[in-house]
C-alpha positions in Angstrom: 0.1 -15.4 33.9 0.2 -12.8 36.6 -1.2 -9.2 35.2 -2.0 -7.9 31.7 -0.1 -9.7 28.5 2.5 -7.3 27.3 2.5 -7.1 23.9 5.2 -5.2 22.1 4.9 -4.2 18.5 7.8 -2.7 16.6 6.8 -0.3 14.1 4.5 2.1 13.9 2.7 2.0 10.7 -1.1 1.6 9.5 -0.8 -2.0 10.3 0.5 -1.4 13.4 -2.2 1.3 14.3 -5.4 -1.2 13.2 -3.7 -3.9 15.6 -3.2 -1.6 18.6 -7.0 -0.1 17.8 -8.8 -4.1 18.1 -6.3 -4.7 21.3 -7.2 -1.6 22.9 -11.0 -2.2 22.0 -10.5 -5.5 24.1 -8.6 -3.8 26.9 -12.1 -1.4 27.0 -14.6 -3.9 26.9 -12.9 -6.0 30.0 -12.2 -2.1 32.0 -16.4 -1.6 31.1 -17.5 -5.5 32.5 -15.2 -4.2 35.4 -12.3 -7.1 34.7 -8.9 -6.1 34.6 -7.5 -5.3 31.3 -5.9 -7.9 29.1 -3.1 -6.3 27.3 -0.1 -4.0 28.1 0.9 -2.7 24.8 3.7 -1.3 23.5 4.4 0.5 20.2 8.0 1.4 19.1 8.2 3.6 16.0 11.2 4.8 14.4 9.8 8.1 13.3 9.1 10.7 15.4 5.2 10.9 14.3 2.0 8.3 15.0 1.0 6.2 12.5 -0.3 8.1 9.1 -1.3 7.3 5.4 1.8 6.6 3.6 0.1 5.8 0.5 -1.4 9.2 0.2 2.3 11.0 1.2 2.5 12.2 -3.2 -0.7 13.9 -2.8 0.6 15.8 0.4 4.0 16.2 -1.8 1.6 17.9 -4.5 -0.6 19.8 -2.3 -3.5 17.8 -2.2 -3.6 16.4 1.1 -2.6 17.7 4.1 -0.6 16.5 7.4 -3.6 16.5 9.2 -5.6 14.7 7.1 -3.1 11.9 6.9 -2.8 10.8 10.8 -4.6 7.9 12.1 -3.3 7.2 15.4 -3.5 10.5 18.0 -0.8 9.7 20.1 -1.8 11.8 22.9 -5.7 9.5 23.4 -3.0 6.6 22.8 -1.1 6.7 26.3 -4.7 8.7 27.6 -6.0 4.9 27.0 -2.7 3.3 28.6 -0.6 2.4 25.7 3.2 3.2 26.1 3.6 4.7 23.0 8.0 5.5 22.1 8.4 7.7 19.1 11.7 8.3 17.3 13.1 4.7 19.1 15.1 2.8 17.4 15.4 -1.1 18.3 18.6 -2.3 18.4 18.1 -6.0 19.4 15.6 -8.6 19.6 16.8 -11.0 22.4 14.2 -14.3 22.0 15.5 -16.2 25.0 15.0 -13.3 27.5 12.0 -11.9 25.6 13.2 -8.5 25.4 13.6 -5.9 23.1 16.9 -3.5 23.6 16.1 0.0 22.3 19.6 2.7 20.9 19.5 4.4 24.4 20.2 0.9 26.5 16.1 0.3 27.8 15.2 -3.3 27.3 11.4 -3.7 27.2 10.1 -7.1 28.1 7.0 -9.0 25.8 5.2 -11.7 25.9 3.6 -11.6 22.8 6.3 -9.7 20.0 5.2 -8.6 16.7 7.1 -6.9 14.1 5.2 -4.3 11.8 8.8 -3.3 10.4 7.4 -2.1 7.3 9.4 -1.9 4.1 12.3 0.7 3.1 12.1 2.3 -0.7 14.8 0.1 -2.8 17.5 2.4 -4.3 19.6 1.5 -7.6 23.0 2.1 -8.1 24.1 3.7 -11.1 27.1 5.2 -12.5 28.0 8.7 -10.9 26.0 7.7 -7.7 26.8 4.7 -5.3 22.6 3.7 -3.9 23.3 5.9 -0.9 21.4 9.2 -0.6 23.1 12.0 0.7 22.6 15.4 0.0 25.4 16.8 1.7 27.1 14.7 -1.6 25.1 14.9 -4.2 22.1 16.6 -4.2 18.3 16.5 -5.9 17.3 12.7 -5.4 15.2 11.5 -2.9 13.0 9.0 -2.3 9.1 9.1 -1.1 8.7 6.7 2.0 7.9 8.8 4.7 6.3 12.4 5.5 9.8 14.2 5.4 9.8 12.9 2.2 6.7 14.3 1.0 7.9 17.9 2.8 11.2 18.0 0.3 9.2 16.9 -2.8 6.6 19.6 -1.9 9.5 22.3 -1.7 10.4 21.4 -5.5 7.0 21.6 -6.6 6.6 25.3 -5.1 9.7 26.1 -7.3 8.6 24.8 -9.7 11.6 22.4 -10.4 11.1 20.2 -13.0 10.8 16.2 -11.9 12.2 12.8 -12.8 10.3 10.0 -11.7 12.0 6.7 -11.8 10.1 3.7 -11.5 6.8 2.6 -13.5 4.8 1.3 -10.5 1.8 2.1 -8.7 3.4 5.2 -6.9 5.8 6.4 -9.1 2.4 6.7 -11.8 0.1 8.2 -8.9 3.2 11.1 -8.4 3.8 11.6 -12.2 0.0 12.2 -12.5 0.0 14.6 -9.6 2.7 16.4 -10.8 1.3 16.8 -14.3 -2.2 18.2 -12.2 0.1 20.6 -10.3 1.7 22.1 -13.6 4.8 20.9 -12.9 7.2 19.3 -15.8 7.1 15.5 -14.8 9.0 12.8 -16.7 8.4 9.2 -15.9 10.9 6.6 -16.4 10.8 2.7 -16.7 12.0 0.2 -18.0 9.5 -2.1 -19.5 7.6 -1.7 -22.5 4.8 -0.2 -21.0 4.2 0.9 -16.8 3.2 -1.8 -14.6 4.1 -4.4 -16.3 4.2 -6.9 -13.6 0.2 -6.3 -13.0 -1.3 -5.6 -16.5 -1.1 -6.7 -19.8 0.1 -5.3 -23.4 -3.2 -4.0 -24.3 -4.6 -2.3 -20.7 -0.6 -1.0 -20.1 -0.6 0.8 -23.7 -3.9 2.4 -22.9 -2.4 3.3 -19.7 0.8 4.4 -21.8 -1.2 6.9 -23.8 -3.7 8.0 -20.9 -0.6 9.1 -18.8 0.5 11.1 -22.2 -2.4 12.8 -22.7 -2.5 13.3 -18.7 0.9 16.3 -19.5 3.7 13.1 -18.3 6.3 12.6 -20.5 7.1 9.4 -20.5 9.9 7.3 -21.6 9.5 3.2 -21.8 12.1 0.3 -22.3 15.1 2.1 -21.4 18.0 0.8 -19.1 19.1 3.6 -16.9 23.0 3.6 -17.4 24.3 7.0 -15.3 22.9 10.0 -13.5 24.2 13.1 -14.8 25.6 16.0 -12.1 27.2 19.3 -12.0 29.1 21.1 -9.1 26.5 22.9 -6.6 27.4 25.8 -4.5 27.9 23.8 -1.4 31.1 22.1 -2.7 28.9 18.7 -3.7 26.8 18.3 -6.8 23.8 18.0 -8.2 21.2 15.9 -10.1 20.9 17.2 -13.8 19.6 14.4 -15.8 20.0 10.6 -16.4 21.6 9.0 -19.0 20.2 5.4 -21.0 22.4 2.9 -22.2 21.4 4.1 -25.7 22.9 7.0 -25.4 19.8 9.0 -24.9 19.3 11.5 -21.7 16.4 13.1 -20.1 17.1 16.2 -18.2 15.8 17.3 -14.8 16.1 19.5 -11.4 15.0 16.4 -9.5 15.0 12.8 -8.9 12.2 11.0 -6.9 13.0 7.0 -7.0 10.2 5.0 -6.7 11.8 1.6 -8.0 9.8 -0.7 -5.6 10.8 -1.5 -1.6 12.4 -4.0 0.4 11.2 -5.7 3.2 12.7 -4.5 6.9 14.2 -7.7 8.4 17.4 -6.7 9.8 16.0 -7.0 13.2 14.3 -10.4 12.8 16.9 -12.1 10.6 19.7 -10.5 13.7 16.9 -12.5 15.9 17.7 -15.8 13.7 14.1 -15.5 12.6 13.5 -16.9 9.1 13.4 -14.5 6.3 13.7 -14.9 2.5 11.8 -11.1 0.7 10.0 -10.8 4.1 10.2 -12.0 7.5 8.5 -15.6 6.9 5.5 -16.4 8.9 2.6 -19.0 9.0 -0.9 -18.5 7.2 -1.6 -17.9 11.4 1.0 -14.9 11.1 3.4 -16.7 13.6 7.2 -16.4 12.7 8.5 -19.8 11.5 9.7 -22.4 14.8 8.0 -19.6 17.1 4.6 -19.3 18.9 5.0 -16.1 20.8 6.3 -13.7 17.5 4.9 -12.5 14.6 4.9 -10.3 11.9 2.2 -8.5 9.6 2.2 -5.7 6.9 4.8 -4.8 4.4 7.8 -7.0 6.2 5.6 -9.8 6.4 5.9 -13.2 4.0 3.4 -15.5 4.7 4.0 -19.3 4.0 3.1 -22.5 5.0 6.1 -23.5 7.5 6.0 -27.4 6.4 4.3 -29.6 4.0 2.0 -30.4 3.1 1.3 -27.0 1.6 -1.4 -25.4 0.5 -3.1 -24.8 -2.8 -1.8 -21.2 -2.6 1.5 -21.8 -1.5 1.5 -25.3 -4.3 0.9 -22.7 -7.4 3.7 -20.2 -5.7 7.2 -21.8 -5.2 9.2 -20.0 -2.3 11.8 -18.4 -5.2 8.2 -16.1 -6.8 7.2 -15.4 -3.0 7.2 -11.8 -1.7 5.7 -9.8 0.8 2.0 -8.5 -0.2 3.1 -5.0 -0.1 -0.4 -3.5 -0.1 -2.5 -1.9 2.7 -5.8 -3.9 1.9 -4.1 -7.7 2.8 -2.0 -5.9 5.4 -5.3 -4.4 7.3 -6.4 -8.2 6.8 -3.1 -9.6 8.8 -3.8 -7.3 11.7 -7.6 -8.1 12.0 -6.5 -11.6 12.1 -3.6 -11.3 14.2 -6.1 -9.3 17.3 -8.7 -12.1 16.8 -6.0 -14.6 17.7 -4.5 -12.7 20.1 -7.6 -11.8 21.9 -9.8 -15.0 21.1 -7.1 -17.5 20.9 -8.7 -18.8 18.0 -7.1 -20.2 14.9 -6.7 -17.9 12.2 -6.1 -18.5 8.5 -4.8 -15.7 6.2 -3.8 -15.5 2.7 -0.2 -14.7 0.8 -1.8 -11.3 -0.3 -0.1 -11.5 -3.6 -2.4 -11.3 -6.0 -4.3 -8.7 -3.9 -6.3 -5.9 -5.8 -4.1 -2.9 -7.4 -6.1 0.5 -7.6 -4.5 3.4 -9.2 -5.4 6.9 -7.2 -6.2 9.6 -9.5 -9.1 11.7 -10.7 -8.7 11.3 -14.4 -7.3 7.8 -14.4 -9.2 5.0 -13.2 -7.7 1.7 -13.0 -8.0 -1.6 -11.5 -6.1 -4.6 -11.4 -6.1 -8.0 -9.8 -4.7 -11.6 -9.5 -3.0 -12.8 -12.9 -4.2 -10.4 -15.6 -1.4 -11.8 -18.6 -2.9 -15.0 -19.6 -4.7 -14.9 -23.5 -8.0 -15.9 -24.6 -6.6 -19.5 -25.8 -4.6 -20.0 -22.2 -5.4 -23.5 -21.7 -8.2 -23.9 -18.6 -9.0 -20.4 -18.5 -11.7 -18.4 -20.0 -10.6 -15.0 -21.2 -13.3 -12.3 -21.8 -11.8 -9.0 -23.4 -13.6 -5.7 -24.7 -11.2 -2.5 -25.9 -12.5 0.4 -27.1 -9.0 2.4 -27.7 -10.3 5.9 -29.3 -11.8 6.2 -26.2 -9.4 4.8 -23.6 -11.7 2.0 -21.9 -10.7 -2.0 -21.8 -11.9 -4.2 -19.3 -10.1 -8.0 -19.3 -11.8 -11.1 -17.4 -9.6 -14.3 -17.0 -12.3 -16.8 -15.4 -11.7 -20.6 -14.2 -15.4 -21.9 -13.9 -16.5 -18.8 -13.6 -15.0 -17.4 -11.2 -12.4 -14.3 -11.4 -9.0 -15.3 -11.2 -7.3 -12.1 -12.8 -9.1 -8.9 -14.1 -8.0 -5.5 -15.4 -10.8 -2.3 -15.8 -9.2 1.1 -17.6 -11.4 3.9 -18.0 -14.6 1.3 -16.7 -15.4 2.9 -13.1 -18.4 0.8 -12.3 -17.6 -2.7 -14.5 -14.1 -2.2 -12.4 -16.2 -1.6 -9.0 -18.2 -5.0 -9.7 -15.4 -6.9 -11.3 -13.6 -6.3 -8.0 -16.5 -7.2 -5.7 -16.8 -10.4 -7.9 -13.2 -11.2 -7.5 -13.1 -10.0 -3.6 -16.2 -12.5 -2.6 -15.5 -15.7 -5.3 -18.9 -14.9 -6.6 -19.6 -16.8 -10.0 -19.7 -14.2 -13.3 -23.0 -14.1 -15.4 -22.8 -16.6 -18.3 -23.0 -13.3 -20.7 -19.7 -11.7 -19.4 -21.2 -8.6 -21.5 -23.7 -7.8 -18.6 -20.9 -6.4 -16.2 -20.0 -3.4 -18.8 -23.6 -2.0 -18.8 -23.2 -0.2 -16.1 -20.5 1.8 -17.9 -23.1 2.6 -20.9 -25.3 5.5 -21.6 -28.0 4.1 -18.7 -25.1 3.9 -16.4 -25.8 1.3 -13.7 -25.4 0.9 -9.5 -22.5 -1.1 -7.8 -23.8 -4.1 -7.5 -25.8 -5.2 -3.9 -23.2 -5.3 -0.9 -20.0 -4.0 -3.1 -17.5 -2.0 -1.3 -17.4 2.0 -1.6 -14.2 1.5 0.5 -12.3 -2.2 -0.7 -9.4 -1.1 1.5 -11.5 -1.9 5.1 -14.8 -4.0 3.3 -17.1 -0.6 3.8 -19.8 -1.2 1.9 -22.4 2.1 0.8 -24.8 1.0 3.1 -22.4 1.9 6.2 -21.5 5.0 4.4 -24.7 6.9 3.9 -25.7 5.3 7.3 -22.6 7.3 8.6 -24.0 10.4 6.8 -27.6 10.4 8.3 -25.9 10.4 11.8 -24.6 13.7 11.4 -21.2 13.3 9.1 -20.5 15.8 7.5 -17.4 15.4 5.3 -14.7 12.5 4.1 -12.8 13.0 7.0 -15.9 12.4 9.3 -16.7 9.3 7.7 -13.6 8.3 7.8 -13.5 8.8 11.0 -16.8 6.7 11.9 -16.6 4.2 9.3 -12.5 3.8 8.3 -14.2 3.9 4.4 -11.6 6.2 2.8 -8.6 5.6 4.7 -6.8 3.2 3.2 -5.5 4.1 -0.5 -7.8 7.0 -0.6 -8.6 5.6 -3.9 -12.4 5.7 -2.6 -12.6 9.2 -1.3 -14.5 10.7 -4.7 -17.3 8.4 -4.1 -17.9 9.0 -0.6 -18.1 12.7 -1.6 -20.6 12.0 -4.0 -22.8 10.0 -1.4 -21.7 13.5 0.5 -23.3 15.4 -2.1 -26.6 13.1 -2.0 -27.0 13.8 1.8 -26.0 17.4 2.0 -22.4 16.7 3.4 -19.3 18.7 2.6 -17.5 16.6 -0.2 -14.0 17.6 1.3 
């Protein structure tokens, strides 16, 4: 091959950004041995800003965070470092046999190497009184929360105060509800099972969690089918949101709606490509595209499954019809380290479906942890299941071991059983015999993380790195952030590194 390997990379995401950061890293190394530079890289993004921290767009909806505290790619040092960087681009067409990429205004962009970092969109129901498609121009006072336009409408309804209806009983419709509630705003959570994230914890942690988000200001309503929205005529010759109405009858009134019913993978582009996709774009556990060598696919849009048989264990226990995307930025992070070490090294690579990746719920007087398959009892065949609940006082911590090794765990209101459960779970590390040792650390005495645990589990940053970070001279989050990664993932991380902050003198902001 004559010159640099272009690699184009469609989407412009936190995926996207840790791929283009280990490719450009390689690009320097060659330009410092004097060598010419490997890659020509390309990033298209459909919005008109770099890559930021989506996960953290409800606390800039709720005044906690700010836009500059959410970017992680500076576009600006991006082309400074010779990456051709296209904001607010739209791809129209992926042409495999003349390995190009077609963007709205007519430019077709060759690639050698072509990887989608699509992302996912937010799914939107259809109900009675409105049709799934959001326009305000028709009916106003629902939006979603995907992007950072997003965040600047929600935050425009929280400075008036509106009062907010958040549909959806997952990870970020609870994050926003308990935001909301810490902003003094009127917040109503809807969902439909009989207790919020269902699919990730069982009947005992998810009533806990029912009663903590009570006592948190939420209102919340459980095991209702949302039958109609209710509207009235607005002033701009459309209407309005008002309320929604169950199929029992019931209604819950409102000045808002913010829908955060789950998210769909983007694959227009690949399946337009003739690309498999089934809930994501399919790709190997090597992250290559199904019948293809030269694309790929990683983050949200990404479904990764063994192409032929014989499959693997993973693959075995999950038939196609249960597979999904991962949909969380820890195994996403994972696909793009994996992806630049093949791409760069041209060695194999082997990375896992991400499914039963670790669930962390972001908020200061809440502090939950979830992981692999937290539903099976304490007489589940094969399993051993290790429970302790303490309900007057909010706190439950569930173990589900096969030889003695985590397979599913859930901490509520256990900070540091939840930070070693996790590590245990994380490394495949075998659980004391007395499963009783791993809740001391939440007792009177209190207790460490254990030896080479994670402050940050999003990037694997463990305290050591952290404090190491601080004797050099940073100063706050941000600054270790900045030198470390620890805290920019889920932010879920961030109070801790203010506290090792706090131990060397550093600004805890």
């Amino acid at each position: 091959m004559n010159g640099p390997e272009r690699v184009v990379i469609i989407g412009f995401g936190p995926v996207a950004a840790r791929l283009i950061d280990r490719l450009r890293a390689a690009n320097r190394s060659r330009r410092e041995a004097g060598e010419p530079e490997r890659f020509a890289i390309t990033v298209i993004g459909a919005e008109p800003e770099p890559a930021y921290h989506r996960v953290m767009i409800g606390e800039l909806a709720t005044g906690v965070a700010t836009r500059a505290s959410l970017w992680l790619s500076d576009a600006a040092e991006l082309i400074g470092d010779g990456v051709d960087v296209r904001l607010g681009a739209v791809v129209t067409e992926v042409d495999r046999e003349a390995r190009t990429v077609a963007l709205a205004g007519g430019e077709l962009i060759g690639w050698h190497r072509l990887v989608f970092a699509t992302g996912a969109r937010a799914y939107v129901p259809s109900l009675e009184g409105f049709s799934g498609r959001i326009d305000p121009r028709e009916l106003s006072g629902i939006q979603v929360l995907r992007s950072l336009d997003d965040a600047d409408r929600l935050r425009d309804s929280v400075a008036a105060g509106r009062r907010i209806v958040v549909l959806g009983g997952g990870v970020l419709g609870l994050e926003l509800v308990l935001g909301l509630a810490r902003a003094g705003i009127d917040a109503t959570l809807i969902h439909s099972g009989e207790h919020p994230m269902a699919r990730a914890l069982d009947q005992d942690s998810g009533r806990l969690l029912l009663r903590a988000l009570r006592a948190a200001g939420v209102f919340v309503v459980s095991d209702v089918i949302c039958r109609a929205l209710l509207t009235e005529p607005d002033d701009d010759h459309g209407r309005r949101f008002t309320g929604i109405e169950f199929s029992d009858g019931r209604f819950v009134r409102g000045d808002e709606l913010v829908l955060t019913c789950g998210a769909l993978a983007r694959t227009e582009l690949a399946e337009a490509a003739g690309l498999r996709c089934h809930n994501g774009i399919l790709v190997d556990h090597e992250l290559a595209c199904w019948g293809t060598d030269s694309i790929f696919a990683v983050g949200d849009c990404a479904e990764v499954r063994c192409a032929a048989e014989p499959y693997c264990s993973e693959c075995t226990e999950r038939p196609l019809k249960t597979s999904a995307p991962a949909g969380l930025i820890a195994p996403g992070w994972e696909q793009a380290e994996a992806l630049a070490d093949r791409l760069i090294d041209g060695v194999p690579v082997t990375v896992g479906t991400g499914i039963d990746g670790m669930i962390q719920l972001k908020a200061d007087d809440l502090d939950l942890v979830a992981a692999g398959d937290t539903l099976a009892g304490p007489w589940t065949p094969g399993l051993e299941v290790a429970q302790w609940l303490d309900p007057a006082h909010g706190r439950y911590v569930k173990m589900i071991t096969r030889e003695g090794r985590l397979t599913g765990l859930v901490s509520l209101g256990m900070p540091n059983a939840g930070a070693e459960l996790a590590w245990l779970y994380d490394t495949g590390t075998e659980l004391p015999w007395d499963r009783s040792l791993l809740l001391r650390g939440d007792g009177p005495d209190g207790g460490d993380e254990p030896s080479g645990a994670p402050v940050c589990r999003c990037n694997g940053v463990p305290k050591e790195t952290v404090q190491a970070a601080i004797a050099a001279g940073s100063r706050t989050v941000a600054d270790v952030g900045r030198e470390t990664r620890a805290g920019t993932g889920c932010g879920g991380c961030r109070s801790k590194i203010a506290a090792l902050l706090e131990q060397g003198e550093g600004a805890p902001c």
